[in-house]
Each structure stands twice: as structure tokens, then as C-alpha cells.
N, C-alpha and C positions, 0 to 999 in steps of 0.2 A: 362669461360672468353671470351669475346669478342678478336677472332682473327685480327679483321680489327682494333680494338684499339690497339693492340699489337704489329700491323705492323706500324701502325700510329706511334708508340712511337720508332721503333726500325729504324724509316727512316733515311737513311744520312743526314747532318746536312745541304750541298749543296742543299738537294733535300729540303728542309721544307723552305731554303731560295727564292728556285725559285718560288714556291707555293705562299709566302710570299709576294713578289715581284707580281706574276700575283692577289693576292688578293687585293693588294693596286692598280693596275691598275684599276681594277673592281667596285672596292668601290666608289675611288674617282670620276669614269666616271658616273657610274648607280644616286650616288648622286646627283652631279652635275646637269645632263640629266632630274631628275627626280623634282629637286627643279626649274630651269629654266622654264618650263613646268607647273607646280604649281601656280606660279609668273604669270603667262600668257596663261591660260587656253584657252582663244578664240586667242589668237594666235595658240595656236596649233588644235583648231578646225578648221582654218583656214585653215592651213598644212592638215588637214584629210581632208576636203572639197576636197582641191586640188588632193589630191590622187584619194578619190574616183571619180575625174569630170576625170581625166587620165584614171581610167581602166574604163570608161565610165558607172559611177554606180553615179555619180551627181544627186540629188536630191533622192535617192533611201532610202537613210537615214534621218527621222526628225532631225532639228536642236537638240532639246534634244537631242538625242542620240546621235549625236556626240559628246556635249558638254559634257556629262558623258561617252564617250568613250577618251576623252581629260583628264578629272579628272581622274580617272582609270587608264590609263598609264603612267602619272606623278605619281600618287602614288604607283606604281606595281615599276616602275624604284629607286624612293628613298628608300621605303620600302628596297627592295632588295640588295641596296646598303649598307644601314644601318647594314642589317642582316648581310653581309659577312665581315663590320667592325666588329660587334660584334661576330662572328662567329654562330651565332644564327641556330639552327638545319641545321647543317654545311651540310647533305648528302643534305635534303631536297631541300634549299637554292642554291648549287651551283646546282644544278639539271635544277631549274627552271632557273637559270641566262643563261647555256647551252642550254637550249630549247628556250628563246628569242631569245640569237644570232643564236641559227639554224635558226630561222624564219627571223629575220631582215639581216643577211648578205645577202641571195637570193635577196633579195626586194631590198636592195641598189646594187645588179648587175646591176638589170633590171634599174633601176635609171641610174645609169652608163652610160650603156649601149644604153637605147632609150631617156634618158633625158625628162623627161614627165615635171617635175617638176624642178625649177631653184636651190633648196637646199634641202634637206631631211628634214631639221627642228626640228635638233637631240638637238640643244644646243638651245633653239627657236633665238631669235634675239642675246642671248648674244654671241653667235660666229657662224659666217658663215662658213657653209663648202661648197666645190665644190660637185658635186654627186661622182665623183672617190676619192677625200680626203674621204668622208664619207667610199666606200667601203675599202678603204686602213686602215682607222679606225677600222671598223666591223671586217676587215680579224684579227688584232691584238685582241683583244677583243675576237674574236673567238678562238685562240688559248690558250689567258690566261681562258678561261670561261674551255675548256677542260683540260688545267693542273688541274684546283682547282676541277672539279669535277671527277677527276683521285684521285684526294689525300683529300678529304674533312678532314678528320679528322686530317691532318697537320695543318690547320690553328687554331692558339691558340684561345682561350677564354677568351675574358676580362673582362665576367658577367656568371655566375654560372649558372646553366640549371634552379634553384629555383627564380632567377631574372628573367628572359628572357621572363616571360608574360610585365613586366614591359617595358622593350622598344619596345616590337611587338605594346604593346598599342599606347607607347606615340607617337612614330614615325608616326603611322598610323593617332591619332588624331591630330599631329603638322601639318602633312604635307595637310591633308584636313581643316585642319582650313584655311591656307595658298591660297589654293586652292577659297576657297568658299569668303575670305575676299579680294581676289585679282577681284571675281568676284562682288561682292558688290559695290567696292572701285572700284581704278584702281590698277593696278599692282607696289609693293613697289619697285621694281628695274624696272626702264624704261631704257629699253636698246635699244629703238628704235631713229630713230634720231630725234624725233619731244618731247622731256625731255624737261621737265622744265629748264629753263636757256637758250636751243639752241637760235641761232641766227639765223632765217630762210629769212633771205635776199640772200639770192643763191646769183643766180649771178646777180643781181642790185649791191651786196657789197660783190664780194667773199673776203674770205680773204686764206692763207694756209690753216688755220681751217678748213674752209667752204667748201672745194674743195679740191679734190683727184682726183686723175688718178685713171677712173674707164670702162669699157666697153660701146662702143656704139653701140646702139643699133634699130634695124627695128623693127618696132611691127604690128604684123599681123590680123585682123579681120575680120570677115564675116558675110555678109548681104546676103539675099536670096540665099543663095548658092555662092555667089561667095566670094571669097577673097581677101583683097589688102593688100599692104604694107605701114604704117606711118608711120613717124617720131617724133618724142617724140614733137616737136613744131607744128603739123597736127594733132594730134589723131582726130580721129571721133567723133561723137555723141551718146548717150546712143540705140540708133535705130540700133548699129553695136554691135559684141558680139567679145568680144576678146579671141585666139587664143593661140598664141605663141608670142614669139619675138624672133629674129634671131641679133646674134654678129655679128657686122661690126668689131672693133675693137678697140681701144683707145685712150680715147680725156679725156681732162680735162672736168668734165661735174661739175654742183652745187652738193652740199649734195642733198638738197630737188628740183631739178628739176621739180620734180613730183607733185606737189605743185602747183592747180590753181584754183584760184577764177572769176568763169563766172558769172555775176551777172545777172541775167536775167528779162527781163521785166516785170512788174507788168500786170494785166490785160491779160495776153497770156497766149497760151501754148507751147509756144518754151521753148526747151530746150538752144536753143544757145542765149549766152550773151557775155558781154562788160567784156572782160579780165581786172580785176581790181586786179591781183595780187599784181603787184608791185607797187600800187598805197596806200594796204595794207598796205603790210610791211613794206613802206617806212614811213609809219603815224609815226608819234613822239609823236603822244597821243595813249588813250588806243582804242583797235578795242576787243570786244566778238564776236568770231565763235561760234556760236550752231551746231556741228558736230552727224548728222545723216546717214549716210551710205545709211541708208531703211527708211525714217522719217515714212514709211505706217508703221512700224515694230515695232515704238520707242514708247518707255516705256511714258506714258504721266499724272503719277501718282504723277510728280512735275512739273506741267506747270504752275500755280498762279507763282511759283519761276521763274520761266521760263521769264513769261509777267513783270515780279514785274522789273527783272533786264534788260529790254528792256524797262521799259517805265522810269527806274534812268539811261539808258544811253541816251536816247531824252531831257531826262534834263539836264545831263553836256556835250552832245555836242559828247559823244563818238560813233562809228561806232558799228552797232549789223546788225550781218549777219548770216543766215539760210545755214549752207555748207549739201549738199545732194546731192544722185545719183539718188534718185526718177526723177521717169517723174512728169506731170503735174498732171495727178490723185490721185498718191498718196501725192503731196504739198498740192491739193484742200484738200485730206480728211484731212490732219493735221488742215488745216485754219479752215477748219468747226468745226471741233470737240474741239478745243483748243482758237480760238478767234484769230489768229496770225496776226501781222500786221506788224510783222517785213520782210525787204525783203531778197525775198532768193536767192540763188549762186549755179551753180552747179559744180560739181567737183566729181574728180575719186574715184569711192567707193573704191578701195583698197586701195587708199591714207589715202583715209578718215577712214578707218579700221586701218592703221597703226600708223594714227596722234595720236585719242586715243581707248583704247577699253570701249567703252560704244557708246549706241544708245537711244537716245542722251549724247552727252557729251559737256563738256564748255572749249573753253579754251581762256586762255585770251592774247592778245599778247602789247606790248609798243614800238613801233622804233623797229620793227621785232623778238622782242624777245619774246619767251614764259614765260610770268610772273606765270602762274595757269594753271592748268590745274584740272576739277570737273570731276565724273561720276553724271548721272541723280542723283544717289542714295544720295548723301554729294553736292550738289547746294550750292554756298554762300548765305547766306541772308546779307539783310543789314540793320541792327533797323533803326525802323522811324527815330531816333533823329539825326541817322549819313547818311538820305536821301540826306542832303545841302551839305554833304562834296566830294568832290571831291574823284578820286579812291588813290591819292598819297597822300592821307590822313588817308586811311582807312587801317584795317590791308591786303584786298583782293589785293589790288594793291600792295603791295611789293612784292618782292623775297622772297619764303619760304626759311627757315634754317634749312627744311630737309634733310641734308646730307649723304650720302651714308655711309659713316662712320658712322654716329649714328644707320641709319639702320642694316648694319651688328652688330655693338654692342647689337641692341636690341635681334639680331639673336642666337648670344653667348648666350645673358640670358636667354632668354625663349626658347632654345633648345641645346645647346650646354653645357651648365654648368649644366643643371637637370642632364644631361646625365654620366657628367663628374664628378658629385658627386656620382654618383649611382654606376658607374664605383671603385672612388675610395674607398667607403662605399665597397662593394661585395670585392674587391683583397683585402682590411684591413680583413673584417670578416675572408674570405679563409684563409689569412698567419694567424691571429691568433686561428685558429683551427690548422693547422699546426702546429704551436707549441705547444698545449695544446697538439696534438697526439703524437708527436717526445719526449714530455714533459713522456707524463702517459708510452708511450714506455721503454724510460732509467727506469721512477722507477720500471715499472714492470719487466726489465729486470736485476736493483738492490738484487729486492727482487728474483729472480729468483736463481739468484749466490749466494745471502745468504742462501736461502734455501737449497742450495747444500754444500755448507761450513757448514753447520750445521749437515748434514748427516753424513757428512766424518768424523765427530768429534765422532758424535755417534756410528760408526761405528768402 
């Protein structure tokens, strides 16, 4: 007989609920951690750039690779998550949950402690933590990871050891579809502030929405060795490499501050242009931004789409703008290579990384709001026959009735409810083996007494 099952079974009912308790912490964290991350895969490649440019190991890794070291930890974190809801080889599992947090609590000290980086990037954009909330996080998590893997065999079983290839599968296959469709696409939960719907008139039109108390801040960069201090309405030119930035302290500042459109002149290679931000948002018709980060970089495997929807916006009159961090070299090689004659604007790569994740990407704005937003991969087209109509005609220029609600709904059906019928399929089979054993026990233990009352008679 297995003694570590035995002890399992003979634990005080306090102790299986503390377990109990630090497993539901665990779950619901590692889930959560690991689906947010999924959702937004170059977001947290982003967060691993930043690390590795911190312990000064920037550029040491190919892009691939980080971007499959991004899928891979989204999926290691849900996975894991998954498996301790299900209690799925309970020693193995809480083992390896204990050996991440030994590894990640250290790493959010240092965080902490030297502040390399502005957030850890545990939850990606859907909740911001300070670098000490996170280690204050880690410290609890740590403790629960070492109760459960003290007591693995306390935590119950909701699918049967003959089930359990079944959701090691599914889970693995849900959450890399997830992964792989967010990078195709853009990401089904936009939790960043530049969503579909936002209003991105800062402060031309704050409103309470629009604006919060948030930290102000000096931002610091270096040019040949030396280093200066900006202010968020000064930043430099692409010729300067950014640094840090240092807290002043607290002012009401715009959502999107960060947010600027340099239009630069035709014919040159200056970088610096004619701040045409709020000349933008302020449009009350529709404006297309082609948002390229690295346009030397961008995918250019739907440019026909690309020209098709800049030469029907020279026809109804609407604004098409090129947003990139590129210098002039890599603008000329886009022009050359592509036909481009649309004019372009320069603005802050990370902006432009945060607006949408795709290189390129489309997004559409109306009187400062985000009506659309495309990755290269899904470009609107628009049939010849619907060239003459206007965009408040067409189905492109409306507001999608993608809702966050129906998203989650979809999330229930295609992962939550396979799970939850599987679930309740396996505890039905189990109780009624139960009772067929408890069943064939009494008759056998029927016949057992009869057989003995029959002796004694004989007897």
C-alpha cells in the first residue's frame, strides 16, 4: 500500500482545507498569468526584450526566440494552472509550480529592488503591478506553492488518472491555438488603452474618462555618451536612445499623452515634422494610420490592400497616414519596394507597439475615436461595387459589436464547458462504479451470511 496515500487520506480536515485554499490561489493565478500572456504574446516579448536589454543581454537573443520563449511561458503558466485545478499528477505538478516560484520570487527582488524595469508584466497589460506589489505577490504564491507541494496528494481529483491525458491535451492545444490566433489576428481581449471604442483626444478633450491622476515624469536618453533629461512635451529625435525615466511626482496627465503624430516632409530625410496630432483627432471625418513600429521589418505580403485603401481614401477625401519609428532608409526601402505614396509621420516605436501589435497594422480613427482596428494578416477590403460609397456606409466604418461578453461566452464554449462536461461525465462514471462495488459488496456479503446460516442448520 502506498503510505504517502494513506497519510494523504488520514490528514486533519483543517490541514486538506489550507491545501485547498493555497491550491485555489495557485490555480486561479497561474491561469489567469498564463491566458493574459496567450492573449498577447508580443506583448510579453516585449517585457522579455526589456529584461534581457536590463541585464545588458539585448539583442543577444533572435527575435524568434523570444517570441517562442513568450508562447512557452504563457503556456507552461496555464498548463500548470489547469493541472492543479484538476489535480492532475498532483506530486509532479505542484513540484514544478514550487520550482517556478523559487525562480521568479528572486528575479522580482532584484526588480524591486534595482527597478530595471517599470512593471514585471506578470498579468501583461490586464493589471498593472508596481515591481514591490509583484514581489509582495511572489512572497504569497511562494508560500502557497510550498504548502501544496508539502501535501500534493490532499488536493482532490475532479477527473480520474484514465481521463487525465484528455485535458493535459486539450488545455495545451486551447491555449497555443489562443496563442498562435492572437498572433495571426490581434489579441481578443485588448486591454491596452488604444481598444477599439477608446477616445483618444487626451487632452484637446479630456474628459474624467480620459484622465487620471497618474505620475510625472523625466525621461532620460543618450547620445554619444552623454545623457539628458526630457520632458514628455521635448522628447528627442530617433538619433537619441532612450534610457530610463525618473518620477517627479503627480499631475493629472491625458490617457494617451504619449500619442504623436510628426508628419514629416516629403522629399527629405529629416526625421523631425509638423506635430499634427491634434489636428488628427480632432478630424470629424474618418483618418487611416498604417502603424509600423520598424516599417524596414513589416510584413509586406498585403500591400495591393495596403495601396487599394489609400487610393479609396484620396477619393472620399479621408486622411491616410504612414505612423513609424523608422529613419529615412528604411521609409525609402518600404517606398521602393511597395509603390508608397502615401505620406508618412513619425512617432514613438513603443507607442506604436502598444497602439496595435502587428507590423504593420491599420487602424481607423472618426472625431478621435478608434473605430477598427486590422493586423496586416485580416486588411478590410472593399468590393469594387461599394468603391463610391462612403466609409458611414460601409460595414468598415461602423463600430464593431464585438463585445467583451460575447468574447468571454465564446471562451465558456470552446474551453470551459468541454472541460465541464468531461468533468461531469468522469465524477457520474466514478459514483456509478461506486455503487455497482457497494452494490456487488452487500450481495456478496448476503450470500456470505447465508452460507453460514446454512452450515449451522447442517450442523
Amino acid at each position: 500500500m502506498n503510505n504517502s496515500h494513506t497519510t494523504s487520506k488520514a490528514s486533519p480536515i483543517g490541514l486538506k482545507v489550507v491545501v485547498t485554499l493555497c491550491r485555489l490561489v495557485l490555480t486561479l493565478t497561474f491561469i489567469f498569468s498564463g491566458f493574459v500572456k496567450a492573449v498577447d504574446p508580443l506583448g510579453t516579448q516585449y517585457k522579455i526584450d526589456d529584461y534581457l536589454t536590463a541585464m545588458g543581454l539585448g539583442g543577444v537573443l533572435p527575435e524568434l526566440v523570444t517570441l517562442l520563449l513568450s508562447v512557452a511561458l504563457a503556456a507552461t503558466e496555464f498548463c500548470l494552472g489547469i493541472f492543479l485545478l484538476f489535480a492532475i499528477r498532483r506530486r509532479l505538478t505542484s513540484r514544478l509550480v514550487l520550482a517556478m516560484m523559487l525562480l521568479m520570487t528572486p528575479l522580482t527582488l532584484w526588480l524591486a529592488i534595482a527597478n530595471p524595469v517599470s512593471d514585471c508584466g506578470c498579468f501583461g497589460d490586464a493589471v498593472v503591478l508596481t515591481n514591490w506589489q509583484t514581489l509582495w505577490k511572489n512572497v504569497v504564491l511562494l508560500a502557497c506553492a510550498v504548502v501544496v507541494a508539502w501535501r500534493p496528494l490532499d488536493m482532490f481529483r475532479f477527473v480520474s488518472r484514465s481521463n487525465q491525458w484528455i485535458v493535459v491535451n486539450y488545455s495545451a492545444l486551447f491555449i497555443l491555438a489562443v496563442a498562435v490566433w492572437s498572433l495571426y489576428d490581434l489579441p481578443q481581449f485588448d486591454f491596452r488603452p488604444y481598444h477599439i471604442g477608446a477616445n483618444l483626444r487626451g487632452d484637446t478633450d479630456a474628459t474624467p474618462q480620459d484622465s487620471d491622476k497618474q505620475p510625472d515624469y523625466v525621461f532620460i536618453y543618450e547620445k554619444d555618451g552623454q545623457q539628458r533629461e526630457f520632458d514628455i512635451d521635448s522628447l528627442p529625435d530617433s538619433t537619441w536612445t532612450f534610457v530610463d525615466r525618473r518620477e517627479l511626482g503627480t499631475a493629472t496627465v491625458a490617457e494617451y499623452h504619449d500619442l504623436t503624430i510628426d508628419l514629416l516632409p516629403e522629399g527629405t530625410d529629416s526625421d523631425q515634422g509638423e506635430d499634427i496630432t491634434t489636428e488628427v483627432l480632432n478630424d470629424t471625418s474618418y483618418t487611416f494610420l498604417l502603424i509600423a513600429p520598424r516599417i524596414e521589418k513589416a510584413d509586406d505580403a498585403r500591400l495591393d490592400l495596403i495601396n487599394e485603401l489609400y487610393e479609396y481614401s484620396l477619393d472620399h477625401g479621408y486622411r491616410f497616414y504612414c505612423l513609424t519609428a523608422s529613419d529615412a532608409q528604411g521609409r525609402q526601402r518600404w517606398r521602393d519596394m511597395t509603390g508608397a505614396e502615401y505620406p508618412f509621420c513619425f512617432s514613438d516605436e513603443t507607442t506604436l507597439k502598444t497602439v496595435i501589435r502587428s507590423n504593420p497594422g491599420l487602424l481607423l480613427l472618426k472625431d478621435g475615436r478608434v473605430m477598427g482596428k486590422w493586423s496586416h494578416n485580416r486588411l478590410p477590403q472593399i468590393a469594387p461595387e461599394d468603391s463610391a460609397k462612403p466609409l458611414d456606409k460601409l460595414p468598415i466604418g461602423q463600430m464593431p459589436d464585438d463585445s467583451v461578453p460575447g468574447k468571454i461566452l465564446k471562451l465558456l464554449l470552446w474551453f470551459v464547458l468541454p472541460l465541464g462536461l468531461l468533468t461531469l461525465a468522469d465524477r457520474t462514471w466514478a459514483w456509478t462504479k461506486w455503487l455497482r462495488r457497494k452494490r456487488d459488496e452487500e450481495v456478496k456479503g448476503d450470500a456470505e451470511v447465508k452460507g453460514d446460516e446454512e452450515t449451522d442448520i447442517n450442523k
